[in-house]
mmCIF file of the N, C-alpha and C atoms, coordinates in Angstrom:
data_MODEL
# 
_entry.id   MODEL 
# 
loop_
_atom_site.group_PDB 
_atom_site.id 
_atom_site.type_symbol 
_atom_site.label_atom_id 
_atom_site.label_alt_id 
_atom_site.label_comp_id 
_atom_site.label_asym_id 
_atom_site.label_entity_id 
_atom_site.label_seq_id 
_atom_site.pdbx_PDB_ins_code 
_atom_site.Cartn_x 
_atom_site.Cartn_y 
_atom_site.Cartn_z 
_atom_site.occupancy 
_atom_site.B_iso_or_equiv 
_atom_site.pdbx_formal_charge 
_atom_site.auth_seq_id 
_atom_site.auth_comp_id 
_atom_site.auth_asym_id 
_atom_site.auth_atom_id 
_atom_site.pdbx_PDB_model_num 
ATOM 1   N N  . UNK A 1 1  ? -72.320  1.915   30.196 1.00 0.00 ? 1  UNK A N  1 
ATOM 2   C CA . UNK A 1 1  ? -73.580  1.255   30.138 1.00 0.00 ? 1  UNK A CA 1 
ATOM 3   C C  . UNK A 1 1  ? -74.138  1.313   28.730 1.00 0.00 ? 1  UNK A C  1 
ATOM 4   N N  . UNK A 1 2  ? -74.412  0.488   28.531 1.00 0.00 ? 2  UNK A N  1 
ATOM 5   C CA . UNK A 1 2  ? -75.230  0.214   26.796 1.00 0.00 ? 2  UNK A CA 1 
ATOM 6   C C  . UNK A 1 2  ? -76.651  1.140   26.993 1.00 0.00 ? 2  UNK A C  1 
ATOM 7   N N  . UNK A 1 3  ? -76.233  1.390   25.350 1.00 0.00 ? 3  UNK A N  1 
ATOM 8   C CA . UNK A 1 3  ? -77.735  2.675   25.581 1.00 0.00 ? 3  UNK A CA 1 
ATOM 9   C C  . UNK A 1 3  ? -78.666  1.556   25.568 1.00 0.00 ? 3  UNK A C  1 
ATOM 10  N N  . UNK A 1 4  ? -79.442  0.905   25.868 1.00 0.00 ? 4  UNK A N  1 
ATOM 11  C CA . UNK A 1 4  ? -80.549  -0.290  25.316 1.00 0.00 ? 4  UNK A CA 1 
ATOM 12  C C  . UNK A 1 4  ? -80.571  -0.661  27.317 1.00 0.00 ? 4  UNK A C  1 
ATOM 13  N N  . UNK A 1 5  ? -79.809  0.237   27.808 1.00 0.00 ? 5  UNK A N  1 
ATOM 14  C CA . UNK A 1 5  ? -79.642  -0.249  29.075 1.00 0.00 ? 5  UNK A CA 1 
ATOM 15  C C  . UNK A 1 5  ? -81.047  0.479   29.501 1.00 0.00 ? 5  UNK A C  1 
ATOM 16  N N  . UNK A 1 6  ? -81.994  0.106   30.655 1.00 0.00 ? 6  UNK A N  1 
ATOM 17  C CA . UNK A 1 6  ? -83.353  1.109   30.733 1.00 0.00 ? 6  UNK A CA 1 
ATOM 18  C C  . UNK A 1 6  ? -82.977  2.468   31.698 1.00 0.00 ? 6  UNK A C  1 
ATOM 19  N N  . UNK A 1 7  ? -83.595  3.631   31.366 1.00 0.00 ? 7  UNK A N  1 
ATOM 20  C CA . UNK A 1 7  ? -82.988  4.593   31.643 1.00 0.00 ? 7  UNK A CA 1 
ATOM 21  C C  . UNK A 1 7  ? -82.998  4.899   33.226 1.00 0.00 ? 7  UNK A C  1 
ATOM 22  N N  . UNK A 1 8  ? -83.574  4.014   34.230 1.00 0.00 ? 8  UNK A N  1 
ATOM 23  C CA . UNK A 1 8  ? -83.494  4.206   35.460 1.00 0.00 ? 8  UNK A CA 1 
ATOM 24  C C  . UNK A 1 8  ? -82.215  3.789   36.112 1.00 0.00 ? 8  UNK A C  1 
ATOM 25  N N  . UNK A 1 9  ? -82.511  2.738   35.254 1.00 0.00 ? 9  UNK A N  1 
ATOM 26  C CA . UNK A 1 9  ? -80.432  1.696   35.787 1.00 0.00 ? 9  UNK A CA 1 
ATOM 27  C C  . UNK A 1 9  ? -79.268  3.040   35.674 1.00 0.00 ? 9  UNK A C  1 
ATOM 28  N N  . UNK A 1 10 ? -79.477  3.476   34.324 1.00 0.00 ? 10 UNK A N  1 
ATOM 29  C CA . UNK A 1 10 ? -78.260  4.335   33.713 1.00 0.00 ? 10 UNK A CA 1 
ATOM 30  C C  . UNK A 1 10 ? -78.388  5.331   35.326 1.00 0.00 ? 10 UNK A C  1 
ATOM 31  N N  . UNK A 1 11 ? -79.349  6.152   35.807 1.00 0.00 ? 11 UNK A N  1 
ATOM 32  C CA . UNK A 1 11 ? -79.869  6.643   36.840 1.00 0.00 ? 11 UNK A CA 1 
ATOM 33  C C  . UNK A 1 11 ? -78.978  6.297   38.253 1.00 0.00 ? 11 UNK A C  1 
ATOM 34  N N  . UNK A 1 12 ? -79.325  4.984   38.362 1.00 0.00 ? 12 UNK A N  1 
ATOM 35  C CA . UNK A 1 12 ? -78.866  4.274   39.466 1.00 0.00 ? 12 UNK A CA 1 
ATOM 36  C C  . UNK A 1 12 ? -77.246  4.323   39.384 1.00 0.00 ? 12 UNK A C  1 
ATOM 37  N N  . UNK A 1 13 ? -76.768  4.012   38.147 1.00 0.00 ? 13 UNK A N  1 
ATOM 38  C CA . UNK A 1 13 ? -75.172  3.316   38.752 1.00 0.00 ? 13 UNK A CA 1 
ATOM 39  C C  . UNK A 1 13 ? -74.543  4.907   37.880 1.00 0.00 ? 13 UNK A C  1 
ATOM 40  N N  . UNK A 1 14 ? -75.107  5.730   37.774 1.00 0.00 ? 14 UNK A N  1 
ATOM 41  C CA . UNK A 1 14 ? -74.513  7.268   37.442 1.00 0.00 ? 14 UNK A CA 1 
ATOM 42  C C  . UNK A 1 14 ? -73.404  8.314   38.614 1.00 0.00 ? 14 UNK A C  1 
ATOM 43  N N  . UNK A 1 15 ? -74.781  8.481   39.554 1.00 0.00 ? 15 UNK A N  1 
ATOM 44  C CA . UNK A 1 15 ? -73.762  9.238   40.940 1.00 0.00 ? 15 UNK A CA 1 
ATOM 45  C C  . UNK A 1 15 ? -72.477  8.580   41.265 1.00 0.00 ? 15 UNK A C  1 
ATOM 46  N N  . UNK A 1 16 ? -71.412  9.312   41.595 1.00 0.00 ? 16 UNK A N  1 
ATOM 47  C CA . UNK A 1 16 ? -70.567  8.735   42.420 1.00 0.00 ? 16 UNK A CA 1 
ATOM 48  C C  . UNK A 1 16 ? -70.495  8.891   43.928 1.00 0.00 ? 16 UNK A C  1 
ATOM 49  N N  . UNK A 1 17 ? -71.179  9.761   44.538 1.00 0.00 ? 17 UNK A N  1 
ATOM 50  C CA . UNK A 1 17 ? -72.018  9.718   45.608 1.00 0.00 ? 17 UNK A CA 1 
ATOM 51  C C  . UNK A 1 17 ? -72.374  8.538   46.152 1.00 0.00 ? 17 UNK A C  1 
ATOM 52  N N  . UNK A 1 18 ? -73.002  8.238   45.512 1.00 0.00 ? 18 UNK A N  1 
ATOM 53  C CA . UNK A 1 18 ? -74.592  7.487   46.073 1.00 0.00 ? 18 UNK A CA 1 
ATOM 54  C C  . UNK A 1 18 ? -74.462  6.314   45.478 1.00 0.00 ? 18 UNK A C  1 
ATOM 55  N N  . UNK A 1 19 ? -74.506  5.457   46.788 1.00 0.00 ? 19 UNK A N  1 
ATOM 56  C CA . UNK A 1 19 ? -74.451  3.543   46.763 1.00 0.00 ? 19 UNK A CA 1 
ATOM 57  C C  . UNK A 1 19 ? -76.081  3.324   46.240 1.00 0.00 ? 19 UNK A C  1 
ATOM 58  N N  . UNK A 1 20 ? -75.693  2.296   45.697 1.00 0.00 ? 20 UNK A N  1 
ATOM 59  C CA . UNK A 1 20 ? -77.156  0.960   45.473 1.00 0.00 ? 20 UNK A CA 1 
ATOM 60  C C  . UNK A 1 20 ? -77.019  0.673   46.713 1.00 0.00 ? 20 UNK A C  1 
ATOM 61  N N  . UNK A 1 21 ? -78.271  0.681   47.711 1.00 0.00 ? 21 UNK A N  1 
ATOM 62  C CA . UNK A 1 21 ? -78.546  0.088   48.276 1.00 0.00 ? 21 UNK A CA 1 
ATOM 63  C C  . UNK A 1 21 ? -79.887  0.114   48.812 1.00 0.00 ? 21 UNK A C  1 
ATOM 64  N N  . UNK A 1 22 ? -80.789  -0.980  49.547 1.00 0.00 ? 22 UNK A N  1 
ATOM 65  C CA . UNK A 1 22 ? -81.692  -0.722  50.570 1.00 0.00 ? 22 UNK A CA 1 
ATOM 66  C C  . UNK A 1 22 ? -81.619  0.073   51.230 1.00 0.00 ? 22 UNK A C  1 
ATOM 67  N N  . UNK A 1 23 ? -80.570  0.032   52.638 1.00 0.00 ? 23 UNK A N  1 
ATOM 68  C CA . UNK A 1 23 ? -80.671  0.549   53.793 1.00 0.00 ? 23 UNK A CA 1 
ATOM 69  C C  . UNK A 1 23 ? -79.220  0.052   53.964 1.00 0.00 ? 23 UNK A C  1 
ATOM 70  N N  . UNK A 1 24 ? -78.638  0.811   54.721 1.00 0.00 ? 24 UNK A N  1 
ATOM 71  C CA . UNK A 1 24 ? -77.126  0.442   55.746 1.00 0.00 ? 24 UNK A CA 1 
ATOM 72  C C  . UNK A 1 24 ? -77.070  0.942   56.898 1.00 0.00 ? 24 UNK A C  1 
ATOM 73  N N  . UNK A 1 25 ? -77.929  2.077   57.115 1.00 0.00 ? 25 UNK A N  1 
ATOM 74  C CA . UNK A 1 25 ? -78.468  2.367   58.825 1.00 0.00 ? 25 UNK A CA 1 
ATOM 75  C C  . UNK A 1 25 ? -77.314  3.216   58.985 1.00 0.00 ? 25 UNK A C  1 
ATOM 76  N N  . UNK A 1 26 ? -76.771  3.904   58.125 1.00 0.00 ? 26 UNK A N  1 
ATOM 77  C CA . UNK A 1 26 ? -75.821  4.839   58.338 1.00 0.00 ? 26 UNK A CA 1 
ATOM 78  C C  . UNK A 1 26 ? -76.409  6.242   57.441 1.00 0.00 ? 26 UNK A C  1 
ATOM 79  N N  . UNK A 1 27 ? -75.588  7.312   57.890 1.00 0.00 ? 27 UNK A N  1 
ATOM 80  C CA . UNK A 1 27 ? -75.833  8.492   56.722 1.00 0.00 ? 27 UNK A CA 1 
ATOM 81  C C  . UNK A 1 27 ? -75.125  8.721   55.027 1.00 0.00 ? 27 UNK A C  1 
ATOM 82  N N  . UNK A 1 28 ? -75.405  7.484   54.982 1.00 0.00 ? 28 UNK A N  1 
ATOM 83  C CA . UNK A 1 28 ? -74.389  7.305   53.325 1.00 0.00 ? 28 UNK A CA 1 
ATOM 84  C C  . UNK A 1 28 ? -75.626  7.069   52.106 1.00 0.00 ? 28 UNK A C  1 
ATOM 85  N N  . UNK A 1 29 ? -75.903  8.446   51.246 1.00 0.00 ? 29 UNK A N  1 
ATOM 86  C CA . UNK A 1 29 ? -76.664  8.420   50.161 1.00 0.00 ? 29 UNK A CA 1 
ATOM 87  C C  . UNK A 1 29 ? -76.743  7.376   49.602 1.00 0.00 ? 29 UNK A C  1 
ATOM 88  N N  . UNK A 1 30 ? -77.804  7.184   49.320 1.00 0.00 ? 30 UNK A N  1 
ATOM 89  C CA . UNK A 1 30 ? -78.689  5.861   48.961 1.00 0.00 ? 30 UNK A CA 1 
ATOM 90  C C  . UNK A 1 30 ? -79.428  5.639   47.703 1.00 0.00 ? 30 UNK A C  1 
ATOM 91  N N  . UNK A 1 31 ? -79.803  5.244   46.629 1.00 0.00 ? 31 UNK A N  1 
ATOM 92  C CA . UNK A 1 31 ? -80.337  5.123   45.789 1.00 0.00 ? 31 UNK A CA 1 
ATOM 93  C C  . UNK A 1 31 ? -80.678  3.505   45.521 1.00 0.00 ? 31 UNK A C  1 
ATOM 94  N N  . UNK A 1 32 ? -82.027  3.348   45.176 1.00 0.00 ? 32 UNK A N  1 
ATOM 95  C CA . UNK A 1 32 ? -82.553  1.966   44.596 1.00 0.00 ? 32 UNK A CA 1 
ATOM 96  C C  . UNK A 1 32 ? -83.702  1.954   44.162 1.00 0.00 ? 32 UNK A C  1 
ATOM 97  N N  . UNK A 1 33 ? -83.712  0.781   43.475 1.00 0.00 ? 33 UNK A N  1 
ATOM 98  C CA . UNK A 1 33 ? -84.786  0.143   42.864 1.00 0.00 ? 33 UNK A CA 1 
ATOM 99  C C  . UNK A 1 33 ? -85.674  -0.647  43.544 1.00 0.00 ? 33 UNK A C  1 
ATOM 100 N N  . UNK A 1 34 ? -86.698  -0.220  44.256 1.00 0.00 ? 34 UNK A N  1 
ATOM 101 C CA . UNK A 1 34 ? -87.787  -1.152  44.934 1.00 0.00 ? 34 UNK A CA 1 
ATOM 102 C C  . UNK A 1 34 ? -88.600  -2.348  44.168 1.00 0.00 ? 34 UNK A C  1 
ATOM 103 N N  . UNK A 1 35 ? -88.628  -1.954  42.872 1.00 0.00 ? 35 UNK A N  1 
ATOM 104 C CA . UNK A 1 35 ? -89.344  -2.915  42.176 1.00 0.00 ? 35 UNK A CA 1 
ATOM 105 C C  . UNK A 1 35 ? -88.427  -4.499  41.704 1.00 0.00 ? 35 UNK A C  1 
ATOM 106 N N  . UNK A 1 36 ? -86.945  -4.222  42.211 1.00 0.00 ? 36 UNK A N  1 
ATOM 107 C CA . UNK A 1 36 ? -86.442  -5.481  41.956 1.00 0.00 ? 36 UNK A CA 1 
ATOM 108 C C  . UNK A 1 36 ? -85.472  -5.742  43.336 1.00 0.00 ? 36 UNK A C  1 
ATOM 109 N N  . UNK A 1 37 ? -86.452  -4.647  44.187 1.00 0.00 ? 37 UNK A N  1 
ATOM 110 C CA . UNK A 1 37 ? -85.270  -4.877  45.911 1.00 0.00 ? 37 UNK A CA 1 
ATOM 111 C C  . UNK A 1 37 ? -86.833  -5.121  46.433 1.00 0.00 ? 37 UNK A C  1 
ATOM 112 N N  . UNK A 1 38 ? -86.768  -4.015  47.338 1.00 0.00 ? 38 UNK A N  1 
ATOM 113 C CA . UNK A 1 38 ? -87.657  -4.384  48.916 1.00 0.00 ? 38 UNK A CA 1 
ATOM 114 C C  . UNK A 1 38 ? -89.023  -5.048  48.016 1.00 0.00 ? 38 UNK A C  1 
ATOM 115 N N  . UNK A 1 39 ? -89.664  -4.715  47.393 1.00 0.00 ? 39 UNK A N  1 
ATOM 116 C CA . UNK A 1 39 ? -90.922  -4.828  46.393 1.00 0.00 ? 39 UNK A CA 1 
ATOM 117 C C  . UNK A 1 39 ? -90.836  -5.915  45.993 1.00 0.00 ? 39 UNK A C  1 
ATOM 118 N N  . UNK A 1 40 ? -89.836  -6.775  45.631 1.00 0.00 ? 40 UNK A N  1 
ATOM 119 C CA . UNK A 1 40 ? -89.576  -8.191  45.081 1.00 0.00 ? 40 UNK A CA 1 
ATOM 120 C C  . UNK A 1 40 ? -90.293  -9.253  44.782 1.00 0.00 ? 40 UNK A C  1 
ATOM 121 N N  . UNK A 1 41 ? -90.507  -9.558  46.583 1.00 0.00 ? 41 UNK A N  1 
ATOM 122 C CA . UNK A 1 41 ? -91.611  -10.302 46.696 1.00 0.00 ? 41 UNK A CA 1 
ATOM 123 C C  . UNK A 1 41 ? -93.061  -9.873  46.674 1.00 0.00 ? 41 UNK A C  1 
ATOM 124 N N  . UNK A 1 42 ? -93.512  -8.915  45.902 1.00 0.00 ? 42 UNK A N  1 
ATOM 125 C CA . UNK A 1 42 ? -95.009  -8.737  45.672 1.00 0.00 ? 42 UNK A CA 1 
ATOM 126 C C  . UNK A 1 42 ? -95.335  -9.564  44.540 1.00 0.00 ? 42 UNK A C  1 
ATOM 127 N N  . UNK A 1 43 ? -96.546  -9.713  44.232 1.00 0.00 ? 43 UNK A N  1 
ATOM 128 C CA . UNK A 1 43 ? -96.809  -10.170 42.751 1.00 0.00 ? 43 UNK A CA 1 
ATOM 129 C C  . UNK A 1 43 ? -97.393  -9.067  41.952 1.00 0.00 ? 43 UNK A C  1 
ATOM 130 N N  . UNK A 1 44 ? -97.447  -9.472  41.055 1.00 0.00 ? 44 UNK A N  1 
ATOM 131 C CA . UNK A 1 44 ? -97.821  -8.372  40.255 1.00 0.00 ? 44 UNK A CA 1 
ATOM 132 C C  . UNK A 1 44 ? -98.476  -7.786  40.150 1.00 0.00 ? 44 UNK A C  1 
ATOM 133 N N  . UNK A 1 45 ? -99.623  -8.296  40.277 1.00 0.00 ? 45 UNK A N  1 
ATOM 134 C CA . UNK A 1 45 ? -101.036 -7.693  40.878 1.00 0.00 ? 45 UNK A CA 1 
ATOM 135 C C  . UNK A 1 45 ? -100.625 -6.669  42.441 1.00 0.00 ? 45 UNK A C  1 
ATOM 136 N N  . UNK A 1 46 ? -100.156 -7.237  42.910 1.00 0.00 ? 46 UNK A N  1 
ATOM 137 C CA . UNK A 1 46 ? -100.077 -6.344  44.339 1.00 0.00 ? 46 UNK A CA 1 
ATOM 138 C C  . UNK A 1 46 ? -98.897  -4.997  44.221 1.00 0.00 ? 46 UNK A C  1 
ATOM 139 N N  . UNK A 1 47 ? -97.956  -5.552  43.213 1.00 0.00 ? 47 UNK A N  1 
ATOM 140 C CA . UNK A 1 47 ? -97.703  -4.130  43.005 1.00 0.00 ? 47 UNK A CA 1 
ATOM 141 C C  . UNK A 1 47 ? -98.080  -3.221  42.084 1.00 0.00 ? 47 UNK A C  1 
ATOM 142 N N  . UNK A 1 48 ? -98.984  -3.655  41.257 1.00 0.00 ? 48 UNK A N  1 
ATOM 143 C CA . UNK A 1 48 ? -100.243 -2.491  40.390 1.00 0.00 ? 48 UNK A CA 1 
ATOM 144 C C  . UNK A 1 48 ? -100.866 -1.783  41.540 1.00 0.00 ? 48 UNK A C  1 
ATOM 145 N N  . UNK A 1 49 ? -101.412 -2.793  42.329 1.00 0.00 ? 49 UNK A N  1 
ATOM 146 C CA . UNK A 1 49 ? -102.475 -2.136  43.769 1.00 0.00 ? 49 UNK A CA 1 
ATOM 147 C C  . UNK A 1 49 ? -101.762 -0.753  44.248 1.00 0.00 ? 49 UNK A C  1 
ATOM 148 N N  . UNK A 1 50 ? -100.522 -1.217  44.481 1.00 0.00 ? 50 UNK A N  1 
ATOM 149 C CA . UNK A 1 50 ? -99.854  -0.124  44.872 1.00 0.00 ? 50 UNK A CA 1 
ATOM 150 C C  . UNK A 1 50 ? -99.175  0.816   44.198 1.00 0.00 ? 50 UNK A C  1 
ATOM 151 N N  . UNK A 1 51 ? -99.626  0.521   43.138 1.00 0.00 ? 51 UNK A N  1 
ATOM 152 C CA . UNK A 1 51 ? -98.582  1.893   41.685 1.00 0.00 ? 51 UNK A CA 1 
ATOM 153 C C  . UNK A 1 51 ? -97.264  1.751   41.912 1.00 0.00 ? 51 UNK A C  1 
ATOM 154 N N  . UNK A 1 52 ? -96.770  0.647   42.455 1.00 0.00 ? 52 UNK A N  1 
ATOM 155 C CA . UNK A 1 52 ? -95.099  0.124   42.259 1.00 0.00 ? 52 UNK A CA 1 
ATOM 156 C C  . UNK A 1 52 ? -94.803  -0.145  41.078 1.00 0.00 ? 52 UNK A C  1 
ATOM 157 N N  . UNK A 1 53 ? -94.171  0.435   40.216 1.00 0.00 ? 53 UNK A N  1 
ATOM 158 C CA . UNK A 1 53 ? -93.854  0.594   38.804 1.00 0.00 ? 53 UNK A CA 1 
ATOM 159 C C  . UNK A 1 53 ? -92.068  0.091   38.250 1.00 0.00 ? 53 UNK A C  1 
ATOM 160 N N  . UNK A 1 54 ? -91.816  -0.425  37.488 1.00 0.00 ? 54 UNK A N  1 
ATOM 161 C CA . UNK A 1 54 ? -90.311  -0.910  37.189 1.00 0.00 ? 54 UNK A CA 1 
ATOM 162 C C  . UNK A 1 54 ? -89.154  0.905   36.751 1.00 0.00 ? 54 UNK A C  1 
ATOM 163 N N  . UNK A 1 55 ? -90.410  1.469   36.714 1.00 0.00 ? 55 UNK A N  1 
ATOM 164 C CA . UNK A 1 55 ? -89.551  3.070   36.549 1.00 0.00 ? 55 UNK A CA 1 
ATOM 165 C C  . UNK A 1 55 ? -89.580  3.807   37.633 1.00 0.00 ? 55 UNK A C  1 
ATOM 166 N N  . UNK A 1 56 ? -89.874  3.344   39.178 1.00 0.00 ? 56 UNK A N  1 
ATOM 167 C CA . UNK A 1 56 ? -89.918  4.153   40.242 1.00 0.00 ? 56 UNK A CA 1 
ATOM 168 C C  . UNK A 1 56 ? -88.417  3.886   40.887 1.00 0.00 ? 56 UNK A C  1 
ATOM 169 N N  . UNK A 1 57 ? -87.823  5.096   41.433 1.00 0.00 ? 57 UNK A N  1 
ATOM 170 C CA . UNK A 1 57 ? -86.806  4.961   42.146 1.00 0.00 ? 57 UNK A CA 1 
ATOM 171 C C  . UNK A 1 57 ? -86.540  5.340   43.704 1.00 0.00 ? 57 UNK A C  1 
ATOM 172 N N  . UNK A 1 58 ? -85.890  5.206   44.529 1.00 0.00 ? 58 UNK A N  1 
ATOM 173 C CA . UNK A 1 58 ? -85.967  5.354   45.776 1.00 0.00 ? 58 UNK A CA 1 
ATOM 174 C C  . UNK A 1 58 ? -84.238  6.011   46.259 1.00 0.00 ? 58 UNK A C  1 
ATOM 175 N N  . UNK A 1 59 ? -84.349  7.146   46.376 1.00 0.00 ? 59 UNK A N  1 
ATOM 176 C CA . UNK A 1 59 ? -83.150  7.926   46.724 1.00 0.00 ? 59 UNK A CA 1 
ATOM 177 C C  . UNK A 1 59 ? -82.954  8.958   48.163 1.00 0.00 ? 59 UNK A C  1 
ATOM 178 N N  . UNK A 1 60 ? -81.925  8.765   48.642 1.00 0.00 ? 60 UNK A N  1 
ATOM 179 C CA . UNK A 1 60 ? -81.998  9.029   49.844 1.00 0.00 ? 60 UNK A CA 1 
ATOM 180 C C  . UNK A 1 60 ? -81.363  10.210  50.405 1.00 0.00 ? 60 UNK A C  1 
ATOM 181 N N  . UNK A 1 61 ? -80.329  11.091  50.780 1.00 0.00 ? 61 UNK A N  1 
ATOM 182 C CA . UNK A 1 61 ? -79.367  11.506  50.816 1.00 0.00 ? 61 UNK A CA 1 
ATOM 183 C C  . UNK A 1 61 ? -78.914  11.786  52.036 1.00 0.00 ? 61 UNK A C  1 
ATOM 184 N N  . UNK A 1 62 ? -77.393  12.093  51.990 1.00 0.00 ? 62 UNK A N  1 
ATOM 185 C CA . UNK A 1 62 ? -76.748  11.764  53.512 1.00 0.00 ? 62 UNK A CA 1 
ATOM 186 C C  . UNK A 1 62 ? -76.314  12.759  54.078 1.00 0.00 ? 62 UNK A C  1 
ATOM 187 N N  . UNK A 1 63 ? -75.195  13.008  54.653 1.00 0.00 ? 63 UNK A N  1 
ATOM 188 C CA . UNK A 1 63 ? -74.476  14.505  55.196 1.00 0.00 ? 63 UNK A CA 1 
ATOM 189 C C  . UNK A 1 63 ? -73.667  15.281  54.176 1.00 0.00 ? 63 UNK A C  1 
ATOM 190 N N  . UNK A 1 64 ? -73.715  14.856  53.014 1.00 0.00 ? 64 UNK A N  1 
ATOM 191 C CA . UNK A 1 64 ? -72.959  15.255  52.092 1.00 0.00 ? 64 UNK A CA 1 
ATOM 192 C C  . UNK A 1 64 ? -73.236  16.988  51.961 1.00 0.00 ? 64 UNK A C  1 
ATOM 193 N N  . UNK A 1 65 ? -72.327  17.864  51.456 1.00 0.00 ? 65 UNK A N  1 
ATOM 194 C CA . UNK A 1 65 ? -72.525  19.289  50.726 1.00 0.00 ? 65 UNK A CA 1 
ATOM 195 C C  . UNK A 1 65 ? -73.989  19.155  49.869 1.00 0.00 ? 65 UNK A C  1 
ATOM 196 N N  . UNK A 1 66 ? -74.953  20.003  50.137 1.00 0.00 ? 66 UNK A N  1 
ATOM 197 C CA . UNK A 1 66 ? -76.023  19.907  49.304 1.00 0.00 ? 66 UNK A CA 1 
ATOM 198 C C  . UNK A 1 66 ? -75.167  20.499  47.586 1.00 0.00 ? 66 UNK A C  1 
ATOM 199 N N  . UNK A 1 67 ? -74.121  21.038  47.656 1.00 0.00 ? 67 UNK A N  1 
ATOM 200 C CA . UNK A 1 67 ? -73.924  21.587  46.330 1.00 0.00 ? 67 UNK A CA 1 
ATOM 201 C C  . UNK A 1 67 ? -73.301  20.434  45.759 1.00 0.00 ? 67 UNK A C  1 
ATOM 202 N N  . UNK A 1 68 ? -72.558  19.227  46.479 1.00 0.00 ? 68 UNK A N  1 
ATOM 203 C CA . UNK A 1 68 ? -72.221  18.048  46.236 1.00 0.00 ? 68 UNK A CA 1 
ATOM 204 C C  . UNK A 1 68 ? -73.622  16.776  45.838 1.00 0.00 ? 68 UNK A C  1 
ATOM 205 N N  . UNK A 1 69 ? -74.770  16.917  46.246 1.00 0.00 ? 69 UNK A N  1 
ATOM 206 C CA . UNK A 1 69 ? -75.759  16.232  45.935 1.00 0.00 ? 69 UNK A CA 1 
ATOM 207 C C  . UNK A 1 69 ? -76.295  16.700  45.102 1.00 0.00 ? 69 UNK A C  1 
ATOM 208 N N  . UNK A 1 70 ? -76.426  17.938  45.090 1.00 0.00 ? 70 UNK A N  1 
ATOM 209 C CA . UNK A 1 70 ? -77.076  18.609  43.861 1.00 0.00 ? 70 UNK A CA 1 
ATOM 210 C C  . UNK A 1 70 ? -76.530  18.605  42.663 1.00 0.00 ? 70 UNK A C  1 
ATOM 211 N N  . UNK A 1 71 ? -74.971  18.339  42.315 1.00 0.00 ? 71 UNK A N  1 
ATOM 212 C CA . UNK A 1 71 ? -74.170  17.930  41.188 1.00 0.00 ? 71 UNK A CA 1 
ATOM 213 C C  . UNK A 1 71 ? -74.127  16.457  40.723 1.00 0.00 ? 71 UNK A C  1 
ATOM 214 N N  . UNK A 1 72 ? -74.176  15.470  42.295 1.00 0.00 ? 72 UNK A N  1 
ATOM 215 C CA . UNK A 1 72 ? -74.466  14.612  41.711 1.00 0.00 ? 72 UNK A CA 1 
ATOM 216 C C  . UNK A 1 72 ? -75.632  13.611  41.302 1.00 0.00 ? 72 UNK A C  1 
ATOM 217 N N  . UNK A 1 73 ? -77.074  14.330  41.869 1.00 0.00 ? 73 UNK A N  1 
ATOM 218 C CA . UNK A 1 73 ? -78.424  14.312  41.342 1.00 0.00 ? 73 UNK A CA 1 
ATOM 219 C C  . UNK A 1 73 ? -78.277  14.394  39.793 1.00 0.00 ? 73 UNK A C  1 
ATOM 220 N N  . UNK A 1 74 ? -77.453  15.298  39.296 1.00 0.00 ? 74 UNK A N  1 
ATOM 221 C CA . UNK A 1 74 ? -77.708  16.340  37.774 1.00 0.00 ? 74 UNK A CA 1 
ATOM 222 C C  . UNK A 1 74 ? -76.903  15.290  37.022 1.00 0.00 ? 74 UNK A C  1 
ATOM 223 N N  . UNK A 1 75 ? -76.034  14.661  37.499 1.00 0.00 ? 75 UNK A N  1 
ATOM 224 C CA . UNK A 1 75 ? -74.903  13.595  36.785 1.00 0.00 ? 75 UNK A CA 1 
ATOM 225 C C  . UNK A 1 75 ? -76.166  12.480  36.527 1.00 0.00 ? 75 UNK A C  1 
ATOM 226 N N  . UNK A 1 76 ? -76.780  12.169  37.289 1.00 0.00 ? 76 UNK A N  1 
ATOM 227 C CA . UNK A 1 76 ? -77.457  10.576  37.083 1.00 0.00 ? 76 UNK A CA 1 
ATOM 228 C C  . UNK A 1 76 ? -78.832  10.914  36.499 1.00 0.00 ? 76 UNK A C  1 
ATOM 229 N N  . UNK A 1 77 ? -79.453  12.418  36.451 1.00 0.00 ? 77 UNK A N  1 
ATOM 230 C CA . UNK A 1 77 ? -80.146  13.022  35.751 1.00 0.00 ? 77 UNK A CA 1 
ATOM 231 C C  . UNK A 1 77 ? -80.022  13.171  34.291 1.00 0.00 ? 77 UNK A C  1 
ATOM 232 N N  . UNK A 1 78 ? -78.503  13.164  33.917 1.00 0.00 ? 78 UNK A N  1 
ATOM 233 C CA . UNK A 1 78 ? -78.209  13.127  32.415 1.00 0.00 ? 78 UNK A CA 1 
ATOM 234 C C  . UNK A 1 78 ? -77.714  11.961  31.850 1.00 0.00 ? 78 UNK A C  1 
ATOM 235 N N  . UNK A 1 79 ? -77.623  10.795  32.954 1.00 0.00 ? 79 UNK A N  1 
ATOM 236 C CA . UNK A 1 79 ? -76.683  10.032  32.876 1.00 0.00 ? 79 UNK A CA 1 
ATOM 237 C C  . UNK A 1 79 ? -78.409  8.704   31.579 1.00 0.00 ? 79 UNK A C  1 
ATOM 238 N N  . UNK A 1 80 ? -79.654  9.551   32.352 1.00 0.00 ? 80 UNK A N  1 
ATOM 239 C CA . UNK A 1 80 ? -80.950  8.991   31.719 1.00 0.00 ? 80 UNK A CA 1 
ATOM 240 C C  . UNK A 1 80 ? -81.142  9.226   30.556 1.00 0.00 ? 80 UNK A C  1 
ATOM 241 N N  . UNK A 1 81 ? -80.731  10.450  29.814 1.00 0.00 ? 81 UNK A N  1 
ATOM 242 C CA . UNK A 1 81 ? -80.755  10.681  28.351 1.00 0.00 ? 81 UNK A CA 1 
ATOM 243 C C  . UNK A 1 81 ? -81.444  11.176  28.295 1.00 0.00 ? 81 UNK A C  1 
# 
């Protein structure tokens, strides 16, 4: 990823864990961006109202080893700079 990339993305596509996604209705770690997923359709104004911000993230986690989430939390934690 290009450093000029914004540091939430680098965040997002870091874990190897953990899918981009909304929802899959299964127990498979989750990570996303509401402000360009579920949030989409707000306007802008309505997501100020709500302190929906382009740096907020939405992460989930599944049945995985917590010592396995917790390594790969720390990967997409550094993966921000």
């Amino acid at each position: 990823m290009c450093s000029h990339t914004p540091a939430y993305f680098r965040f997002l596509h870091a874990p190897s864990l953990t899918h981009i996604s909304n929802t899959r209705g299964d127990s498979t770690p989750l990570s996303g961006h509401p402000f360009t997923t579920t949030q989409s359709n707000l306007s802008d104004a309505d997501r100020a109202s709500l302190n929906i911000t382009a740096s907020h993230l939405r992460r989930s986690v599944g049945l995985e080893d917590k010592t396995d989430l917790s390594a790969d939390l720390d990967s997409a934690l550094a993966a921000m700079g």
